[in-house]
C-alpha positions as CSV (number, residue, x, y, z in Angstrom):
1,X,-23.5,16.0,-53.5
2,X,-26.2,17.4,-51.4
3,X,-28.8,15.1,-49.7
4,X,-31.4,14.1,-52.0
5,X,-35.3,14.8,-51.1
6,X,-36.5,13.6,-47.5
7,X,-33.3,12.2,-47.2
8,X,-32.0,12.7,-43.6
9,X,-28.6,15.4,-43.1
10,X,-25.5,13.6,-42.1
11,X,-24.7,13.8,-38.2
12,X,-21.8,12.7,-36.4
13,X,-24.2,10.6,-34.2
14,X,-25.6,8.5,-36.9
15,X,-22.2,8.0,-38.3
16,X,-21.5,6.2,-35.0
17,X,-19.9,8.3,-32.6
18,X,-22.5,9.6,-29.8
19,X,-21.3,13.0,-27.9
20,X,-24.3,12.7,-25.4
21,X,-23.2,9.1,-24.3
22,X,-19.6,10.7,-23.7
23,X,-20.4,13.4,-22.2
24,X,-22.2,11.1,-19.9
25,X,-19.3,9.7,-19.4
26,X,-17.6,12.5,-18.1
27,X,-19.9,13.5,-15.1
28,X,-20.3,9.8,-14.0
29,X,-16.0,9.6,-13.5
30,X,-15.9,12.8,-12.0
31,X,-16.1,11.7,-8.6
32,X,-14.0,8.7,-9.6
33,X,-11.5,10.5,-10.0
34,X,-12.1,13.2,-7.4
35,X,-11.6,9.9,-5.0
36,X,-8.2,9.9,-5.8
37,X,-6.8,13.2,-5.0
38,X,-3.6,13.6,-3.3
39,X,-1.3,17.0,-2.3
40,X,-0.3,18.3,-5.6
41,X,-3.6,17.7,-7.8
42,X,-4.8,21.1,-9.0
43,X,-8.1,21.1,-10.3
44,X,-10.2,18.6,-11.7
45,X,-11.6,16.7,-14.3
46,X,-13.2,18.5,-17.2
47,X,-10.1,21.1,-18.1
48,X,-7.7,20.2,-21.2
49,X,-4.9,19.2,-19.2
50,X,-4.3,17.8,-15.3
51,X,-2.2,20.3,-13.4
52,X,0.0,19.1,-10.6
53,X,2.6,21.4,-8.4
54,X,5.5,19.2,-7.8
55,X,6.6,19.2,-3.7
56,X,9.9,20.4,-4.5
57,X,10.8,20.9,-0.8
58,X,10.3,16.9,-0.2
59,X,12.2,16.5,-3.8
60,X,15.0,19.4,-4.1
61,X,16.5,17.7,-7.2
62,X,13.7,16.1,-8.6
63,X,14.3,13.2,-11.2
64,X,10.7,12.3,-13.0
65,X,9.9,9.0,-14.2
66,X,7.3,8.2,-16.3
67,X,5.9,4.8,-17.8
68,X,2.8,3.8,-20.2
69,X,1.1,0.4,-20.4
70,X,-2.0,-1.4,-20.8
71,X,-4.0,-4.6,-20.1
72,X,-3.1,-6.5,-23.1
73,X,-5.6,-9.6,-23.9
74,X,-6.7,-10.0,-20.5
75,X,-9.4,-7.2,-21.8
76,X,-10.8,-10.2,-23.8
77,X,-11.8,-12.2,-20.6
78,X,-13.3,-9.2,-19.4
79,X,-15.6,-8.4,-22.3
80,X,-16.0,-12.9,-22.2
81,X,-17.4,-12.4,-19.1
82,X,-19.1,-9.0,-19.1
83,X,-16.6,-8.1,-15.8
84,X,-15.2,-4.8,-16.4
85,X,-15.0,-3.9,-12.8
86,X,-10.9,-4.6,-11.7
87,X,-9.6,-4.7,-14.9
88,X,-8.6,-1.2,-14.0
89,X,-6.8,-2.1,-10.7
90,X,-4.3,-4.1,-13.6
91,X,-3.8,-1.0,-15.5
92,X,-2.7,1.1,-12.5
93,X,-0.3,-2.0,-11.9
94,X,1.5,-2.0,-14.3
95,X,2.4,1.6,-14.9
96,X,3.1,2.2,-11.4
97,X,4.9,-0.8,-10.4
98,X,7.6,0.0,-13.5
99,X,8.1,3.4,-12.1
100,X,8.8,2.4,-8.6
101,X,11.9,0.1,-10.1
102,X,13.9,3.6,-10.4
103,X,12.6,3.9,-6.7
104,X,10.2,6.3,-7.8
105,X,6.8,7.6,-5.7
106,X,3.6,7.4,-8.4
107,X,2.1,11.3,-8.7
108,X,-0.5,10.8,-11.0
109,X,-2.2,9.0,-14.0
110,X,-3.9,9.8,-16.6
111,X,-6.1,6.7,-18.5
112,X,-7.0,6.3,-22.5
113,X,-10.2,4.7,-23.1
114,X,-11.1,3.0,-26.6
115,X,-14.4,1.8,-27.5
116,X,-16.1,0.6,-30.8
117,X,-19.8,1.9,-29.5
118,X,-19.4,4.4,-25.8
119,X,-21.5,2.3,-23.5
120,X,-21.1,5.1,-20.5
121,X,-21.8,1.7,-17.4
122,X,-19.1,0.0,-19.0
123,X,-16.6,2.6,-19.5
124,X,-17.6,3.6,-15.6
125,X,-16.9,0.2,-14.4
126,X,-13.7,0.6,-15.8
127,X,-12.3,3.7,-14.5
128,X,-13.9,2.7,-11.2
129,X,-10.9,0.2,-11.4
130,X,-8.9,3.0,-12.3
131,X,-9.6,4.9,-9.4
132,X,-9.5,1.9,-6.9
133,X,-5.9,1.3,-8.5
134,X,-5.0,4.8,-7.7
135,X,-6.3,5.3,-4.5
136,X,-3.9,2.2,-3.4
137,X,-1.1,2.8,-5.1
138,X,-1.4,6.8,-3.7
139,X,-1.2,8.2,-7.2
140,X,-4.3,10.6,-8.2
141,X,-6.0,9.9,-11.6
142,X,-5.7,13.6,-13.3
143,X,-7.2,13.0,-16.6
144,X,-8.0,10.7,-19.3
145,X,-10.0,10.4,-22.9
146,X,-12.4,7.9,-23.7
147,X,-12.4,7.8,-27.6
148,X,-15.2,6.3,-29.6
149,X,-13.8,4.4,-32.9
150,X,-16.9,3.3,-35.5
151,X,-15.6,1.2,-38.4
152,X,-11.7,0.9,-36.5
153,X,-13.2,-1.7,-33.5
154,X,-16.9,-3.6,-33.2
155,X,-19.2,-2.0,-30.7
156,X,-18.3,-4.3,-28.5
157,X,-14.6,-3.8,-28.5
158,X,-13.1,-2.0,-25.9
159,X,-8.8,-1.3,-24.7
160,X,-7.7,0.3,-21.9
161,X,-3.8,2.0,-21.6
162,X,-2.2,4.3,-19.0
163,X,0.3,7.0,-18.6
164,X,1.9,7.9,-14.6
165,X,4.1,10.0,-13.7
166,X,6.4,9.6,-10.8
167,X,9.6,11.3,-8.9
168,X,12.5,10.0,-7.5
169,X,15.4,12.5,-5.8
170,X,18.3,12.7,-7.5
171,X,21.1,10.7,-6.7
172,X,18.8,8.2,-5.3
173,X,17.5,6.3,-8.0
174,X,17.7,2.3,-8.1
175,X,19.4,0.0,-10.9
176,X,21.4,-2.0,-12.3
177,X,24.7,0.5,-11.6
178,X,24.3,-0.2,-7.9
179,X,24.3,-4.0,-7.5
180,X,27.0,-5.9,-6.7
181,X,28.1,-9.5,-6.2
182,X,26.5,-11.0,-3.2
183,X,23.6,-9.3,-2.7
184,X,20.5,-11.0,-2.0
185,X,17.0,-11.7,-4.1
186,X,13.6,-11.0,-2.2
187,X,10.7,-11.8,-4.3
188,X,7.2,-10.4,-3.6
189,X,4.1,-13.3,-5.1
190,X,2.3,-12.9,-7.4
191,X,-0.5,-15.2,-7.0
192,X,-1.8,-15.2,-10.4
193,X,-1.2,-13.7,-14.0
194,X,-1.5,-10.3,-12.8
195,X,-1.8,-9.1,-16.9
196,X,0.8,-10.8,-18.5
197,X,0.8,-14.3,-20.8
198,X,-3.0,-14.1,-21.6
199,X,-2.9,-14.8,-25.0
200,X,-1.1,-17.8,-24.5
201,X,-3.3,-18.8,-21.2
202,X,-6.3,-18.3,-23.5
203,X,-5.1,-20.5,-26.5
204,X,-4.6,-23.1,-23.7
205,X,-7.2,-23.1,-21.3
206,X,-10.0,-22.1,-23.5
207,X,-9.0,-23.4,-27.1
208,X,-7.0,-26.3,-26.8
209,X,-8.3,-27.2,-23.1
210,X,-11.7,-26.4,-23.9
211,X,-12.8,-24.8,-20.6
212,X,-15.5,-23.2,-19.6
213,X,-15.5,-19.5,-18.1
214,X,-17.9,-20.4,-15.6
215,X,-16.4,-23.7,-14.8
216,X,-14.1,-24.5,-11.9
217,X,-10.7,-23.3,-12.3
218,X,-9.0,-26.7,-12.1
219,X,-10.8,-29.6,-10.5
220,X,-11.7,-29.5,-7.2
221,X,-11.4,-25.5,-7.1
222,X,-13.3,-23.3,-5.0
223,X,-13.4,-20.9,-7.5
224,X,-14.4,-20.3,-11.4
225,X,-11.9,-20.1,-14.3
226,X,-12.9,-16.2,-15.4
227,X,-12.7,-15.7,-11.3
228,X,-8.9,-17.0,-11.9
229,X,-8.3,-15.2,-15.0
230,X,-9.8,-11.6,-13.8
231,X,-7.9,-12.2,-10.4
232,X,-6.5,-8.2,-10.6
233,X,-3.1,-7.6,-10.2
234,X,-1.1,-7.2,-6.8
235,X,-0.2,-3.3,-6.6
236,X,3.4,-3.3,-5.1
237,X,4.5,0.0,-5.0
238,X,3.1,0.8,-1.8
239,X,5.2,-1.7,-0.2
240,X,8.6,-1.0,-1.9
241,X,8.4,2.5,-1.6
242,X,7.9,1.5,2.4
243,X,11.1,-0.6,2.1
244,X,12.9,2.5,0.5
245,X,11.9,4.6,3.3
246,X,12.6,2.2,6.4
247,X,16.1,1.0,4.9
248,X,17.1,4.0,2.3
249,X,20.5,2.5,0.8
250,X,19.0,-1.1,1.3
251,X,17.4,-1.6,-1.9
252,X,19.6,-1.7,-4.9
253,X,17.1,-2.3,-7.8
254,X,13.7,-3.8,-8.4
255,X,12.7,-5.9,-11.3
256,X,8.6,-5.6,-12.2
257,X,7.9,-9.1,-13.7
258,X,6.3,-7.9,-16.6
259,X,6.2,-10.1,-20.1
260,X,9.5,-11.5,-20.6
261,X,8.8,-13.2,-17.2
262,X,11.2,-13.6,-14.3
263,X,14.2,-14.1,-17.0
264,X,14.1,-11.2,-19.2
265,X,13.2,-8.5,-16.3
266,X,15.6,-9.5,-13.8
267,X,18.2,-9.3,-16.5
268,X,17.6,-6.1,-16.7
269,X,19.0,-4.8,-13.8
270,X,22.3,-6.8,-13.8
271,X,25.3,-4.9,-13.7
272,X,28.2,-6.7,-16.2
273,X,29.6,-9.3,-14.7
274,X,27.0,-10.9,-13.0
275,X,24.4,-13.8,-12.9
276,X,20.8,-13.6,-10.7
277,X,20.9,-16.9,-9.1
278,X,17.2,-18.2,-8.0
279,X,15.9,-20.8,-5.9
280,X,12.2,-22.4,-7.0
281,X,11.9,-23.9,-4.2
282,X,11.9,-20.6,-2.2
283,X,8.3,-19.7,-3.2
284,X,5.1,-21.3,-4.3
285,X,4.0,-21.5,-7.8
286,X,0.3,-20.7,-8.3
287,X,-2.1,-23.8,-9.6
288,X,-2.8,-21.8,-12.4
289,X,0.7,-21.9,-13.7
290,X,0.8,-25.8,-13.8
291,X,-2.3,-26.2,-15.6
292,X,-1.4,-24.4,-18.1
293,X,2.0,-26.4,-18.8
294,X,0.0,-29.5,-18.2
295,X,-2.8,-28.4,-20.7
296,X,-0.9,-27.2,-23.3
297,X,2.2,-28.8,-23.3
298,X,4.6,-26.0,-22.4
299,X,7.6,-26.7,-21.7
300,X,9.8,-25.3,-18.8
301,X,11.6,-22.5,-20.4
302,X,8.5,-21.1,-22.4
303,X,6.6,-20.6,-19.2
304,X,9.3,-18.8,-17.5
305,X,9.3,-16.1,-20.6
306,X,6.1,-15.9,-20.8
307,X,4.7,-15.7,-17.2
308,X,5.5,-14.4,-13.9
309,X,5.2,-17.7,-11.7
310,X,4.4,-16.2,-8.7
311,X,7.2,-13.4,-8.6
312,X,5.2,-10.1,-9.5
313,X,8.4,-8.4,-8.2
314,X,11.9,-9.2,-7.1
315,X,14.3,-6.5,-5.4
316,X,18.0,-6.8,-5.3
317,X,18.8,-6.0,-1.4
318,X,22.1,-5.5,0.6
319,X,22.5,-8.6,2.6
320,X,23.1,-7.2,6.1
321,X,19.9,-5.1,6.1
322,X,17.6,-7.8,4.2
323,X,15.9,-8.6,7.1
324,X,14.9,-5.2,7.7
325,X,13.7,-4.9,4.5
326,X,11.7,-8.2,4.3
327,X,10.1,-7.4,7.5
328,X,8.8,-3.8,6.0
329,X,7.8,-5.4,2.9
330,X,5.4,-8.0,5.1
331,X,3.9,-5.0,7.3
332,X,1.6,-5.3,3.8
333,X,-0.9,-7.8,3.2
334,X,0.0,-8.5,-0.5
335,X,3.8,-8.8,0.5
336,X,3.1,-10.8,4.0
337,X,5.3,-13.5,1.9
338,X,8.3,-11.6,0.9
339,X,11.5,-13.7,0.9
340,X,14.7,-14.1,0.1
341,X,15.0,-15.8,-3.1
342,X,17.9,-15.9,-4.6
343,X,21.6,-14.0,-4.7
344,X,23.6,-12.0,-7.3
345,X,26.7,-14.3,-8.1
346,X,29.2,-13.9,-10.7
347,X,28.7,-14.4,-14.3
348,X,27.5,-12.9,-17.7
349,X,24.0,-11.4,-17.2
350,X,21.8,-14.3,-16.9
351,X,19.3,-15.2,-14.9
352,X,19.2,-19.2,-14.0
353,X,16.2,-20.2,-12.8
């Protein structure tokens, strides 16, 4: 059926999707992104595809490892709050801190924007983040999409996800096949949520509990609930590639405390045979973990699934070189606590905490 008299023709704009306001996007994360370059990065933003030329003299036998992730509900206290700007930093965390578990170097990442209604200073803020991520974690940010989705999410909605890419030698890659009985746990804090257990933090704190955003975190705290919640997440791959490179047969495996918390990501890189034995009082636990077993009511064991405790990572070390590696790991300011934590011991793949 053909428009009918002094009706308006059909655009894509009025339909909801705006091409200016993303194209706008574009030239403002150019430079974003440009901030992140490292050796390897071929071109720029703007071309179909990022091109990278893989260093194959540093990696003869070169095993890639790649991972994908996003933010999960912590978004929500972001768009609460109208704070987009480190939610991006927690993006870059979480893909890059999985790769490094094989003992893989980050190369690059590329970042997938969705958005009910393109609002080009928001999307900015957010791959700012991106690209503050990147730049500490060394990876270059390559690419990305931001993708406008009328009638699927409310113009206010937004979700941000990530793809990296990493290396790792061959022959050199960290798990669960090289651990044995005896070695030792060093956990690296965590001293908040980093992006895991929101959903369940926000049923608590906000539903149940009632608090305010813009209230003090707990009583008597220095600092605001949504300045808790947004607190972005520790980057550790720096610091354990460091470790790999000071003591190179040290490290036998990392666990990224992920969801699933200290339990179900530590079991993951247990040979057969053999318990992970830890030791709570080894390492603080954050405030904001006891409020929200004293506000809602969660027991013991649910909070250890759910969040990270103040473990964002734990690395299975060779005992006579764990020194060594706990003092490389402190030469960084967000692993200045490292410690020893706990030991591999005999048993049948769980983690007692």
């Amino acid at each position: 059926m053909t428009p009918g008299p002094g009706e308006p023709a059909a655009t894509y704009a009025a339909s909801g999707v705006d091409l200016d306001a993303g194209d706008e996007v574009v030239k403002r994360i150019e430079d974003l992104a440009a901030s992140t370059t490292r050796a390897g990065v071929l071109g720029g933003i703007g071309a179909f595809a990022g091109l990278f030329a893989l260093d194959t003299a540093k990696y003869p036998h070169p095993v890639l490892v790649s991972s994908t992730d996003g933010v999960g509900t912590k978004m929500l206290v972001a768009q609460a709050t109208g704070r987009f700007g480190t939610i991006g930093v927690d993006l870059v965390a979480m893909c890059v801190d999985d790769v490094v578990c094989a003992g893989a170097e980050p190369l690059f990442l590329l970042d997938y924007v969705a958005v009910g209604k393109v609002d080009p200073g928001r999307v900015e803020a957010l791959v700012a983040g991106v690209a503050e991520g990147c730049r500490a974690a060394g990876c270059a940010l390559v690419g990305g999409e931001t993708a406008e989705h009328p009638g699927a999410m409310g113009p206010d909605d937004v979700d941000l996800a990530g793809f990296v890419v990493g290396v790792v030698e061959a022959g050199h890659e960290l798990g669960s096949h090289r651990v044995a009985l005896g070695d030792l746990l060093v956990g690296l804090p965590s001293p908040g949520l980093r992006s895991n257990g929101y959903t369940l933090a926000r049923q608590v704190l906000l539903g149940r509990a009632g608090l305010s955003l813009d209230g003090p975190a707990w009583q008597g705290a220095p600092h605001s609930l949504a300045d808790e919640l947004l607190r972005p997440s520790v980057i550790y791959s720096p610091a354990v590639l460091s470790a790999l490179s000071a003591c190179p047969t040290a490290v036998h495996a990392c666990a990224h405390v992920t969801g699933g918390g200290i339990p179900g990501n530590l079991a993951r890189v247990l040979p057969a045979g053999a318990d992970a034995r830890l030791d709570r009082s080894a390492w603080q636990t954050p405030r904001i973990f006891s409020e929200i077993s004293r506000l809602g009511g969660v027991a013991e064991e649910e909070m250890a699934r759910v969040f990270n405790l103040g473990l964002g990572m734990v690395l299975v070390v060779e005992p006579a070189e764990v020194d060594a590696v706990v003092g490389s790991l402190r030469a960084f300011p967000d692993a200045s606590l490292a410690a020893v934590v706990g030991e591999i011991v005999a048993g049948s793949g769980v983690v007692q905490l």
